[in-house]
matplotlib code that plots the C-alpha trace (Angstrom):
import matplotlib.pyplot as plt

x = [155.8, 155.0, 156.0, 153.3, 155.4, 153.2, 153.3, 152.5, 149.3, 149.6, 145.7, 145.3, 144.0, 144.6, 143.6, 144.6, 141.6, 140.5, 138.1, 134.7, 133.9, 133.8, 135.9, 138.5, 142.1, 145.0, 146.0, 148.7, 148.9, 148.9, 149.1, 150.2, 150.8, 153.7, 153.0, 149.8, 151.9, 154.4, 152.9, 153.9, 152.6, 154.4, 153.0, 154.1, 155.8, 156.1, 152.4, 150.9, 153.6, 156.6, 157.3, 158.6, 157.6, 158.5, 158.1, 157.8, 157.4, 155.2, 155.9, 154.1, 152.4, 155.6, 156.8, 160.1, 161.3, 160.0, 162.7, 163.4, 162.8, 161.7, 160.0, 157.6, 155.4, 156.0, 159.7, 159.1, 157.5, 160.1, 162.9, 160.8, 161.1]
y = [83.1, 86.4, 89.4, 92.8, 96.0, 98.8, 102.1, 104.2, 107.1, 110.3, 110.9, 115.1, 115.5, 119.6, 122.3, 125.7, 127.3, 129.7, 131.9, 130.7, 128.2, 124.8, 122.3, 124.7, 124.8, 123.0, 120.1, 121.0, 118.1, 114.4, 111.6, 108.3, 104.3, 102.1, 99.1, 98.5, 99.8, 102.2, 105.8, 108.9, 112.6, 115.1, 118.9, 121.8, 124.3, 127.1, 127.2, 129.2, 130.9, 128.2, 124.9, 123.5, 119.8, 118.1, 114.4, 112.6, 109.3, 107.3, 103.7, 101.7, 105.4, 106.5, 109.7, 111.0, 114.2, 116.0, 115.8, 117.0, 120.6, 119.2, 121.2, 118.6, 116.2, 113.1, 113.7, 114.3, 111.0, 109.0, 110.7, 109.0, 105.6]
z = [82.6, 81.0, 82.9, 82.6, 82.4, 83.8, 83.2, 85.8, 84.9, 86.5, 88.1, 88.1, 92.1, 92.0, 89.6, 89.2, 87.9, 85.0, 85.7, 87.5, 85.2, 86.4, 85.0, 83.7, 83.7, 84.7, 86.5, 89.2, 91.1, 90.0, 91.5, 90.6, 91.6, 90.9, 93.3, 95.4, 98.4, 96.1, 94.8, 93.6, 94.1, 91.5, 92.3, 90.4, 92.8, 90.2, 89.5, 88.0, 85.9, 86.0, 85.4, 88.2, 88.9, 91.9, 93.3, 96.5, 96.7, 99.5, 100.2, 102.3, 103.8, 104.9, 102.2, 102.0, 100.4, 97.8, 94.8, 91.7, 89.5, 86.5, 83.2, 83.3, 85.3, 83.4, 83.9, 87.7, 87.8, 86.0, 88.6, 91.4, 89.6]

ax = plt.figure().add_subplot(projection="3d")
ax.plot(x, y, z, "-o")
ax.set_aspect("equal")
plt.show()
């Protein structure tokens, strides 16, 4: 049997925006799955001037806490794992 490793994609669901333009700026807020019943939401509680990502992980609707000060949201992500 051949086993599929996935890698969990962070989905942007937040923007902090630049000016009135639609469509600019950056993502925030991301969201992401690691089971059908298993996700992640990593938000950046320093926006807009500091780095700091955060995760919470939900499973099965129920969330815990928010963990985590990371530089980064991919490294948020992988400390909800």
């Amino acid at each position: 049997m051949v086993e599929l490793s996935m890698t969990p994609t962070l989905y942007p669901t937040c923007w902090l925006r630049d000016g009135m333009e639609y469509g600019t700026g950056r993502a925030v807020q991301y969201r992401a799955h690691l089971s059908p019943t298993d996700e992640v939401l990593v938000a950046n509680f320093g926006a807009p001037f500091r780095e700091r990502w955060r995760a919470l992980r939900i499973k099965d609707g129920v969330s815990g806490h928010w963990m985590g000060n990371c530089a980064s949201a991919e490294e948020a992500l992988t400390l909800a794992k």
